[in-house]
Every structure is written in structure tokens, then in C-alpha cells.
N, C-alpha and C positions, 0 to 999 in steps of 0.2 A: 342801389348802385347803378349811376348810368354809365355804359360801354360802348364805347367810338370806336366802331371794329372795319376789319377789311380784311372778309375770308376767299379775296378772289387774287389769288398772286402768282408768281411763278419766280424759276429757278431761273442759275445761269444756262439749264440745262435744254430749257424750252426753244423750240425754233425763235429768231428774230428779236428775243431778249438778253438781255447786257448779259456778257459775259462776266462782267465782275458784280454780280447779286452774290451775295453771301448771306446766311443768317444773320451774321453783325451788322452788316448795314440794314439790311431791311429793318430789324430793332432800331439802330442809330435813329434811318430818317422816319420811322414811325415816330417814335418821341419825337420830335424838331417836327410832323405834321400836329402831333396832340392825338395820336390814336391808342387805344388801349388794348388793342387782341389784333391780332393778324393768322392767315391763315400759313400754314408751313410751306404750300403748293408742292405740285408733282412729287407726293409724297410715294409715289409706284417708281419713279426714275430710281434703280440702283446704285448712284453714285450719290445723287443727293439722299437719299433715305439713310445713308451710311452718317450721311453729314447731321442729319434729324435726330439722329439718334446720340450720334457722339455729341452731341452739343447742347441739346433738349433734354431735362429730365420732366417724364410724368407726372402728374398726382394721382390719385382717387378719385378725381372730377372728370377726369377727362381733359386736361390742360396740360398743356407742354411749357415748363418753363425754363428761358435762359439763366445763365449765372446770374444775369444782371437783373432776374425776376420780372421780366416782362413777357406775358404769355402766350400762346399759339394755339392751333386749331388742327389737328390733322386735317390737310385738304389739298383736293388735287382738281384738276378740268381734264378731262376726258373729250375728244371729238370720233362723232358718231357718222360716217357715212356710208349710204346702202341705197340700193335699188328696190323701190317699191310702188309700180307702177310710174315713174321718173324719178331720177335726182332727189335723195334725201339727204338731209343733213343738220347737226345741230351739236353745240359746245355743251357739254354738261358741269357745270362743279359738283365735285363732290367733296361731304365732309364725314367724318370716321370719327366716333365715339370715343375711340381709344386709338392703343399702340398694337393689342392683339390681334380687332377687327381689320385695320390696316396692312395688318402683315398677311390676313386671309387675303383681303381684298386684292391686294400685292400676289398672290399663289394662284385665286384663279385667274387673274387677267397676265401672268404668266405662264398657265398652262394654255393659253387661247392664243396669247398675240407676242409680239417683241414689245417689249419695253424701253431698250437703252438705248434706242435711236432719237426720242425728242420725249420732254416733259411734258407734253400736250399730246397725245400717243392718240393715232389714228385708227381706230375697232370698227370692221365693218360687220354691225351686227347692231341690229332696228331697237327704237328703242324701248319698247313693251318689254322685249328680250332683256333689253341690259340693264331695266329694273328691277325685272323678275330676278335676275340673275346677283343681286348686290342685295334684293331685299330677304335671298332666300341665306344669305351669307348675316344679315343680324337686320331688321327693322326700323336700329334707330340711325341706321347710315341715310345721311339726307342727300339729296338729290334737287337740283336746283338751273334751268332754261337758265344759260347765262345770256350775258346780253343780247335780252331774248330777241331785238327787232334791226340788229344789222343784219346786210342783207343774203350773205351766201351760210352763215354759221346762227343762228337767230330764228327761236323756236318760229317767232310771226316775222321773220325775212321773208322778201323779196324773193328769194332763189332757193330759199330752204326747202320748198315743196309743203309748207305746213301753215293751214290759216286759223288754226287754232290749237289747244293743249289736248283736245278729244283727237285731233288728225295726228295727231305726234306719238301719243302716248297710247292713246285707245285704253283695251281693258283697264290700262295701269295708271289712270290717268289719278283718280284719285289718293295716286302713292306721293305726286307730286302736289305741296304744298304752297312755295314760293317761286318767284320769276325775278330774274334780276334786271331791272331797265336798262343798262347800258347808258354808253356816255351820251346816244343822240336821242335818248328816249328819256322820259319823265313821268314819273305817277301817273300824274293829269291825262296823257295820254292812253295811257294802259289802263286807267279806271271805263275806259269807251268802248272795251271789249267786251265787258260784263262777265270776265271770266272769276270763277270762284277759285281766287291764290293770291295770297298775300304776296307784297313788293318788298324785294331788297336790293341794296343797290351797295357794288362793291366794283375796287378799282381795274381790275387785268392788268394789274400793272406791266410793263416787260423793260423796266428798270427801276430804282428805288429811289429817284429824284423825287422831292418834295410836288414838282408837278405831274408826277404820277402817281404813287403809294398816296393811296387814301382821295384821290380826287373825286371816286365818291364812294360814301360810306353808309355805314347803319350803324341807330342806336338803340343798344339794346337796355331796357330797365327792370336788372335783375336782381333777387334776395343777396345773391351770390356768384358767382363768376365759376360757369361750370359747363358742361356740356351739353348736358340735359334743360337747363335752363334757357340756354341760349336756338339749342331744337325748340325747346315749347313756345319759346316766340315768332319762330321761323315758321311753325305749321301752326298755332294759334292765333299768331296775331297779340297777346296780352303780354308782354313785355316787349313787344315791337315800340317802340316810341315816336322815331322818325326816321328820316333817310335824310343823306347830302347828296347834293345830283351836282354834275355841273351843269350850265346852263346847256337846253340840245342844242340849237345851234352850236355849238363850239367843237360837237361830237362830228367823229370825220365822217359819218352817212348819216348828213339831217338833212341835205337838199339830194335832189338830183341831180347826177352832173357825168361828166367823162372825165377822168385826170390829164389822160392824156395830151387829151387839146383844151386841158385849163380850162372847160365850160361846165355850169351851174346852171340848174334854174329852176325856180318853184314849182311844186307838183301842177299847179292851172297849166304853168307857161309848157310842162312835158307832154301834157295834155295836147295843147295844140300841135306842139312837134311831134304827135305820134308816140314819142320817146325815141324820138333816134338824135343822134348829137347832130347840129346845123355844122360843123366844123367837118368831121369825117363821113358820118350819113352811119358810123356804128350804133348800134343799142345803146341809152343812156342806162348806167347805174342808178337803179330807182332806189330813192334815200327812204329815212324814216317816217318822212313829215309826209308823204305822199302814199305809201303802206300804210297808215294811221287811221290813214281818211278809207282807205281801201275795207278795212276792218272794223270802222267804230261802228257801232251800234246804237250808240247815243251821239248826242251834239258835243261840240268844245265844252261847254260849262258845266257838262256832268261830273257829280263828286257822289258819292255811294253813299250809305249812313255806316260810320264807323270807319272812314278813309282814314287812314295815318299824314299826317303833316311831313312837309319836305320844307328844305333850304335847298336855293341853287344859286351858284355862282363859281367861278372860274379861281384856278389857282393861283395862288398867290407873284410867282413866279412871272405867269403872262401879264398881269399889274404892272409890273415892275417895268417888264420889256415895253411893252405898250406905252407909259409913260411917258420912259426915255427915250422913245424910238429905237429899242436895239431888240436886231432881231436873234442873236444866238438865246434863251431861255439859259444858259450855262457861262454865262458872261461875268466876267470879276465884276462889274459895276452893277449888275443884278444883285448876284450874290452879298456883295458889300452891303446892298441896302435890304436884305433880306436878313441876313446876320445880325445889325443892326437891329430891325426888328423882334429877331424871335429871344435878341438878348434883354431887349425891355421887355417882353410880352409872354416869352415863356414856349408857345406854340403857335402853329399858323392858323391852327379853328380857333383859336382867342382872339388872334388877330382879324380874321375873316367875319367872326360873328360875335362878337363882345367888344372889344377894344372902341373907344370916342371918336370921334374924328378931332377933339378937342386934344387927348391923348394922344393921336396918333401925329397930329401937324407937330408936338414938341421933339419929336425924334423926326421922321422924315418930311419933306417936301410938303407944302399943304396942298397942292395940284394930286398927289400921289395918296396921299388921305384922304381929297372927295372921291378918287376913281374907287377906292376900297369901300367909299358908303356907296358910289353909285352901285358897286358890286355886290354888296348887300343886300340892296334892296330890290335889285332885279330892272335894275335903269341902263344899265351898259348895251351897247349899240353892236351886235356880232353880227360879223360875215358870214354865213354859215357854211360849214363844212359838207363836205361832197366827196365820194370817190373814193376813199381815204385821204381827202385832205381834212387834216384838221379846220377850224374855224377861225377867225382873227376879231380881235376888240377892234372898233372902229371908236378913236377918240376927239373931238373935235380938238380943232389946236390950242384954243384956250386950255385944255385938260393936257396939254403935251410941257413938259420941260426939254427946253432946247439949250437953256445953259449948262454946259459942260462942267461945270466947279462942282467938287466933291463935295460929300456927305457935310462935313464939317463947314462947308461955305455957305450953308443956306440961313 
């Protein structure tokens, strides 16, 4: 059984994310991306746990499933910051075996801290401690460095205080299993640390748009679709099969840059600036691709024996806008042609990674069906993302559609 999952989500309740997240929709645009498990998120927030509950029923696996039989994950992110000889800090996900352990999990991190102030709940206490402290509550709650190399929340960030999983974790380090790359990071990269932990890679979504839910995911191949199974690939590695990244450039810290005065530039060029921005004379935001090189231990072309394979490419959504030149991602003329789409095709990972370009020119655009194979293949040309900017496709204008007639006119 292979499973297209994304155990990294959140509520309406989390800082900075859509207030209108419900469980319906996150199911809705799960199916409409083609995923098959999602995680609950901020399953500790009191208001949505209310809603987890009322809406979710358990099995005996360790599965939460809606009416409509599409399943969940108890899971939440946690952020950790504390003083330990400077500035520490780092996102955790965490995922809960059941409905029992969740509700312990929920009792001591309510007897320590406030909860119902933000789904992403801020615990200042190291993180050895808040392993110890989760692993002595039941073993098989997992624990997972989420996007581990942006820069201020990111076990190998820039600003984290931590250059490797022994500086973070110390004694407890062997309690953690997997790292999730994040959106400006990639396998290939994180294979150059030479650290001993499997890779997963899941969306933070903080809204339920098709260009965020599932932008990147893991596949898991299991006897069965269960809790315990889905752990034994996360900390073995044997039912791991692969990951979906998006490409890193497109992640909003793959270069280095200042947002404020709009400047970028590749880890050589920060080099010679010292790192300070030519525009203001401030400290540049040092990205991923620059932290990388800070860290790798091996060259670029290092792959490990026993590496899991990745797919990368960009959402379906920025295709579309890119295209047409239109820059809202939530645009009726996107949408139209996305609809469109996933009405011939089913889902958007069909479309992304299966669907012909022979297929694809008989329903949309044929300009709009080569930028999906160049997307496929890992041919498209990105701006890269800096600062928290996001990244941009750069299309030559042969690959642009500039006539305005609808779908039906082509």
C-alpha cells in the first residue's frame, strides 16, 4: 500500500495561518492534491482538540478517520526556545500514537505552560528535556527537527545556535530518528552532513490551498495503514519509499538576502560583502544554500548507500500563474484552468508526475503542458527565494501565453 501523507499541518488556531482551516477543507484539498494521510496539527490547542475529536473517530491503529473515511495522524509542532550558552531554538513536530497518549501529552504540557494562546505554543525548556520529558509519557511518540535548515527555527539554521543533531539534542540525540528538509532544503543537501537520520519532508502548511497542503510530502509503503507502521519507516527507513520536495530555490530562505531593501545574493557573492546588505550596511539573512556549504562534510555529488529517491518540483498552481502571467496564485483564471485539470486527471500528483504532455495539450494550453514536463523534470529556471521571499519561475516568453481567450478558445 503506497501513502502520500503530510504530517506537518496546522490549525486556524496557529499564529499567521488562515483562519478559515477546518478539518473539511484540509480533507477536501487533500484529495484535489492526491494525498492520502494528513496529520490533525496542534492537536494540544483546546479549541481545536474539541474539534479532533468531535469530528475524528479512532481505530485500533492508531488512525483518525473522518465521515468521509480519509485518515489523520495525531500531530502537532511545538517550538522550543531557551538560553544555553546563546540563543537556542528549534520547531519540533510531534506525532501521538493514539487518542490516550495525546491527551497525556496535552496534561503535562498543560501543567508546564499555556496552551490556548497559539497552535504552535512557545516552551522554554532545552531540548534533551522535552524529549526526555514526551519519551517518559510512552516511547512510541515521535519526534522530528522540522524544517530543519531555515534560519531562526531549524535544527542546522543559521540563528538556531545548532550545527549539528548531537548540539541540539546531546544525550537524547539517538531518541531522534528523522529531519524534515523544509521547503529550501533537499535530500541531496542533508545527505552532506553525514548525519545518521532518515529524511522526511512534509508541507507547514498555514493554509489548505492546493499550493500549500502537500507541497511537500512523503511516501510511505506499508502492509497496512497504521501508526506503528508508518513509525517503523520514519525511524527505519524500510517502508520509507520516497519524498516530494519542492524545488529549494523556490523555498523563501534558499539564497541570502535582506527583504527589506529587496536584495539577494549567492552565498560566494555574501562572502565578499562580508554579509551585510550593500543597500542598508544591515546583517544579511543567511539562506540555505550558504549554511549547506557551512556544514557539508562531503562534496555536492555525495549520495550515501541506501539514500531514498526524491521528486521535486513546484505547485501546480505557480504553473499556471507563471504561464499566464498572473500574479494572484487565487485568481479565477488560475483556478479555471486548474479545475479543469484535476477534472480530467483526478489529482494534482497525477498531474505533476504521471499525466503525458500528449494528455495534457488535449485539455490545456500546449505552452502550459511543456512548462509541467519542464517541471517534472527539473528544467525550470527559479529566482530563488530569500528573507522569506518566496522564489519565482522564470519563463522565457516562448513558454508565456499572452492571449487572453479562455479555456475553450485554445
Amino acid at each position: 500500500m503506497e501513502i502520500i501523507s503530510d504530517l506537518h499541518t496546522h490549525s486556524r488556531f496557529a499564529r499567521a495561518c488562515s483562519k478559515a482551516i477546518t478539518l473539511d477543507k484540509l480533507e477536501e484539498y487533500a484529495r484535489i492534491k492526491g494525498l492520502d494521510l494528513l496529520g490533525t496539527a496542534d492537536f494540544q490547542h483546546p479549541e481545536w482538540n474539541k474539534e479532533i475529536k468531535a469530528n475524528l473517530k479512532e481505530d485500533d491503529k492508531g488512525i483518525l478517520w473522518s465521515k468521509n473515511k480519509f485518515p489523520f495522524l495525531w500531530q502537532t509542532e511545538i517550538s522550543l526556545m531557551y538560553s544555553d550558552e546563546g540563543r537556542r531554538a528549534v520547531h519540533l513536530v510531534i506525532l501521538s500514537p493514539n487518542g490516550e497518549v495525546a491527551d497525556q501529552i496535552v496534561d503535562v504540557f498543560g501543567k508546564r505552560w499555556r496552551l490556548d494562546y497559539d497552535g504552535r505554543p512557545i516552551f522554554g525548556i532545552s531540548s534533551p528535556e522535552f524529549v526526555e520529558l514526551l519519551k517518559e509519557i510512552d516511547d512510541k511518540i515521535e519526534i522530528v527537527p522540522a524544517h530543519c535548515m531555515t534560519p531562526w527555527f531549524g535544527l542546522y539554521g543559521s540563528k538556531s545556535g545548532f550545527d549539528s543533531l548531537k548540539d541540539c539534542f546531546k544525550d537524547k540525540t539517538n531518541k531522534i530518528y528523522a529531519i524534515e528538509s523544509g521547503m529550501s532544503a533537499d535530500p541531496s543537501m542533508l545527505w552532506r552532513f553525514k548525519e545518521d537520520v532518515n529524511i522526511v519532508s512534509f508541507s507547514d502548511m498555514h493554509s489548505f490551498w492546493p499550493w500549500r497542503i502537500g507541497r511537500e510530502s512523503t511516501i510511505f509503503e506499508v502492509s497496512e495503514l497504521s501508526y506503528d507502521n508508518v513509525i517503523k519507516a520514519i525511524r527505519t527507513g524500510y517502508g520509507l519509499k520516497s519524498t516530494i520536495e519542492t524545488i529549494p530555490a523556490y523555498g523563501r530562505y534558499h539564497w541570502d538576502g535582506h527583504r527589506k531593501c529587496g536584495f539577494s545574493c549567492p552565498p560566494k557573492e555574501t562572502k565578499e560583502l562580508k554579509s551585510i546588505c550593500p543597500k542598508c550596511g544591515k546583517e544579511l539573512t543567511i539562506g540555505v544554500d550558504y549554511r549547506a556549504e557551512e556544514l557539508a562534510k562531503e562534496p555536492v555529488d555525495y549520495k550515501p548507500e541506501g539514500a531514498k529517491s526524491f521528486f521535486e518540483f513546484i505547485p501546480l498552481h505557480e504553473l499556471i500563474a507563471a504561464v499566464y502571467g498572473i500574479k494572484q496564485l487565487g485568481s479565477k483564471r488560475v483556478w479555471e484552468t486548474f479545475n479543469v485539470l484535476i477534472r480530467e486527471f483526478n489529482d494534482e500528483f497525477n498531474i505533476l508526475l504521471k499525466t503525458s504532455y500528449e494528455d495534457l495539450k488535449k485539455i490545456v494550453h500546449e505552452k502550459l503542458a511543456k512548462v509541467i514536463l519542464l517541471n517534472r523534470e527539473g528544467k525550470l529556471v527559479i529566482d530563488p527565494g530569500y528573507d522569506g521571499v518566496y522564489g519565482k519561475i522564470v519563463l522565457k516568453d516562448d513558454d508565456k501565453v499572452t492571449s487572453q481567450k479562455r479555456l475553450g478558445d485554445f
